[in-house]
N, C-alpha and C positions, 0 to 999 in steps of 0.2 A: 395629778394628771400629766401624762406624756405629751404635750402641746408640737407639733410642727407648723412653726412659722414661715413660708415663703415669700421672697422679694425684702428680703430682710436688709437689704442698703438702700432700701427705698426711702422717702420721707416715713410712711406709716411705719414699715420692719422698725428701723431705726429706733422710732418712740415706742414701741414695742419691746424692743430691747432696753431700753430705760424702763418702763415701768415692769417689767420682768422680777427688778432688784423687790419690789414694793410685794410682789406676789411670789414669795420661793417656797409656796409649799407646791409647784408644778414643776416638770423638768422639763426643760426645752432644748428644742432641735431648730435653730435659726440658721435658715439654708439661703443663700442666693445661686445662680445659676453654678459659679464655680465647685458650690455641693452636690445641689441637687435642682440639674437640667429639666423643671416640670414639665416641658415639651416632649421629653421622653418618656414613653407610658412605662417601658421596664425599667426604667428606674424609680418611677415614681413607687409604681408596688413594689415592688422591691424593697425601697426605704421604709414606707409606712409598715410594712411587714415585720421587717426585720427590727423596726426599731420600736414598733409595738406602739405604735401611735394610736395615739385616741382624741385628739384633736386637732382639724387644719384649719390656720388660719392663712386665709389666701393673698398677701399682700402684692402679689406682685400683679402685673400687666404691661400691658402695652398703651401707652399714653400719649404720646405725641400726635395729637390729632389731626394738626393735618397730613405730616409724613403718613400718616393710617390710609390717607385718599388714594396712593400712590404704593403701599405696602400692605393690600389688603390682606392677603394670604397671612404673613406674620403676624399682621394684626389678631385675625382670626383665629391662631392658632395659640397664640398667648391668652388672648379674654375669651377664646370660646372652647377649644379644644382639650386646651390643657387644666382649665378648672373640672370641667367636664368630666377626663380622667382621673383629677385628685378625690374628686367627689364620688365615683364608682370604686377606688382603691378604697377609701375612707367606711364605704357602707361596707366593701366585700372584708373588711377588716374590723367592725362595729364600729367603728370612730365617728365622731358630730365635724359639720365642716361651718364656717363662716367664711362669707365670701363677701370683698369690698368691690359695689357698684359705683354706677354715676348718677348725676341728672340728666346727664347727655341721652339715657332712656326716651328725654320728652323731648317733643322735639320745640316747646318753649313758648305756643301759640296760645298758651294758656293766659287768667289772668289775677288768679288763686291760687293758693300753694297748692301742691300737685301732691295728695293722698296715696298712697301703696293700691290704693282701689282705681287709681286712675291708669288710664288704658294707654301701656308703652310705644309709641310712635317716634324713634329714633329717626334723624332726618341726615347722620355721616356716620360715617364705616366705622369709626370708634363707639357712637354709640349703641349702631347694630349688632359689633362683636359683642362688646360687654354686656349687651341684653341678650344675647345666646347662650353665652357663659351661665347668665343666671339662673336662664331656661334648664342649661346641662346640669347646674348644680341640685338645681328642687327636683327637677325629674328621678336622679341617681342618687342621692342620698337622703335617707328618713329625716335623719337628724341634722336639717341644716339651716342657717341663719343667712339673709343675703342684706347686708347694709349700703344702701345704695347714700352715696358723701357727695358734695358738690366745694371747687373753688379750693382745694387744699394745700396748703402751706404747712411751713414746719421751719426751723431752723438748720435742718438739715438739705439736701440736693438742692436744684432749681427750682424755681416756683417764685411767682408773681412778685411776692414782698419783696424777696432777695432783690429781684431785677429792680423793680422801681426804686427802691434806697440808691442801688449801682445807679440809675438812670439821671436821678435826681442830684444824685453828687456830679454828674461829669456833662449835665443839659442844663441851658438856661430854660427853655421849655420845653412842653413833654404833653401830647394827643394823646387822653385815653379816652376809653368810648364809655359815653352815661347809657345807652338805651340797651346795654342787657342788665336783666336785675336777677339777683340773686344772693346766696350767704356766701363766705367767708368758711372752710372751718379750718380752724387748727388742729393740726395730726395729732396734737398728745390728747389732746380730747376726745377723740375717736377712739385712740388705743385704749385709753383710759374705760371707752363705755364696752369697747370687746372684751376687756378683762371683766366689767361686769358681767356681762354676758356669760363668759367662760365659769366664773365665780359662782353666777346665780342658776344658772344651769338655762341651755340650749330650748329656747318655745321656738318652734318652726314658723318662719316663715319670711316676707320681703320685710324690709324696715327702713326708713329715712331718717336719716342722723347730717346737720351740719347746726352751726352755731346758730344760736337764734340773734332777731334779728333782720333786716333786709338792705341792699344797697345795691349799687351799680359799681364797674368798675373805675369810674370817674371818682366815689366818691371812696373806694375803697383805697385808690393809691391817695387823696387827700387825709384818710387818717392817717394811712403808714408815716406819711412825708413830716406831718404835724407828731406822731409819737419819735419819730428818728430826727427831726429837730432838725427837717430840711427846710430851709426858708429861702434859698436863691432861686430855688425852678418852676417857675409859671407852670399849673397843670393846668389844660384847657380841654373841654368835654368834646368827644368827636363821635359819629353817626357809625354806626357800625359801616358803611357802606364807605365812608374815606378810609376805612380801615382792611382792605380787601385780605380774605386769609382762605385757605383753600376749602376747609372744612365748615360747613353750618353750625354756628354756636346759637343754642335757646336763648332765645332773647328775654324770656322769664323763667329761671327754674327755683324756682323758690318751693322747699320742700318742706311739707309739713311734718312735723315730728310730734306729735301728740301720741301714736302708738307706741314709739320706741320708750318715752316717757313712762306710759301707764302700766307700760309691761314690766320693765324693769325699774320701776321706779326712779326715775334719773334724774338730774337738774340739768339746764343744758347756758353755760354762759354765753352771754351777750357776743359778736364777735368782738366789737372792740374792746372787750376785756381782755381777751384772748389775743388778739392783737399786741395788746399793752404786753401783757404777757413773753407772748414770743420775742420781740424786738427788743426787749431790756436783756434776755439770753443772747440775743446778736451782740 
């Protein structure tokens, strides 16, 4: 299969391109903007055209949540516009699309894992884009998967882990906030279940994938700190509200993955296995 991978320096692209080696009976086309600008529709058809794509995986977006309060239009034009177009190239072309969601969907007032059946009520411009996107992707293309991830790390770019190790070597103490809960996943994990995916062949429709599992981010940087063998820095648990940040984060988005399981038959690690995992690569 012809596979086009976007957002390919991302954390996900990245583990993508690693487990790429594991899967060489596909050929890939691993593009970041410098390739292929998905903001622009004629290049978009264009590529998938010419290069005869038959499957996108959509890794890239716009993330920075709360720069998104303040840079709505790019936002929206990254997680809503431009998946939207991959997704209409992709059908006019017969190609299957998989697109990587959030939890940020919820807006967190829940107090149960939040089901693919549960009703999307984003409450910040990041998570409104990215639920439009998803909208544009199921609307325009037959053949599509939308895996909606929460809390992602990797060894690659910035992301949570990296910082609290950095924080943790250069702080005597460190305010994280206990009262949002949620999972943990790790990106090779996720790459790992879209190559299922790709492998087992495309069942349409939304799907929840992060590690199983639950925790807060208090208690999330006390395993990092415990697996990287930080012992000088007091962590102490702080109220989302000393912690003031521009955009509304869920204060529960804990996602249930029982569909993503039964469909594709999957196992899903603990995070701190994953955890362990990742941090002994750092």
């Amino acid at each position: 299969m012809r596979i086009l991978v976007t957002g390919a320096n991302g954390q996900l692209g990245n583990e993508m391109q690693i487990l790429a080696k594991e899967n060489p009976q596909h050929t890939y086309f691993f593009t970041d903007v410098q390739e292929l600008d998905i903001c622009d529709r004629e290049a978009v058809w264009t590529y998938i055209s010419e290069q005869k794509i038959e499957m996108v995986v959509n890794c890239a977006a716009y993330t920075a949540v709360d720069k998104a309060e303040d840079n709505r239009e790019l936002a929206h034009k990254l997680n809503c516009e431009a998946p939207t177009e991959l997704a209409k190239a992709a059908q006019a072309n017969g190609a299957a699309m998989i697109q990587v969601s959030t939890d940020y969907v919820f807006d967190g007032t829940a107090h149960l894992p939040y089901t693919e059946d549960c009703k999307p009520c984003p409450n910040s411009v990041y998570g409104i884009t990215k639920l439009a996107g998803e909208q544009g992707v199921m609307d325009n293309c037959e053949q599509a998967v939308v895996i909606r991830t929460a809390w992602l790390y990797s060894t690659f770019g910035n992301n949570f882990v990296k910082t609290m190790i950095r924080l943790g070597q250069e702080k005597d103490t460190l305010g994280v906030v206990f009262d949002q809960i949620g999972t943990p996943t790790y990106a090779h994990d996720l790459a790992r279940v879209i190559y299922t995916i790709i492998n087992k062949g495309i069942v349409r429709g939304i799907y929840h994938f992060s590690n199983e599992g639950v925790c807060s981010w208090y208690d999330f940087t006390l395993a990092i700190h415990r697996l990287a063998g930080i012992n000088s820095c007091q962590v102490k648990p702080l109220h989302t509200a000393e912690y003031p940040a521009k955009a509304n984060r869920p204060a529960y988005s804990v996602l249930d993955k029982t569909k993503i399981k039964q469909t594709f038959d999957i196992e899903i690690p603990h995070w701190q296995e994953s955890l362990a995992v990742c941090i002994n690569k750092l």
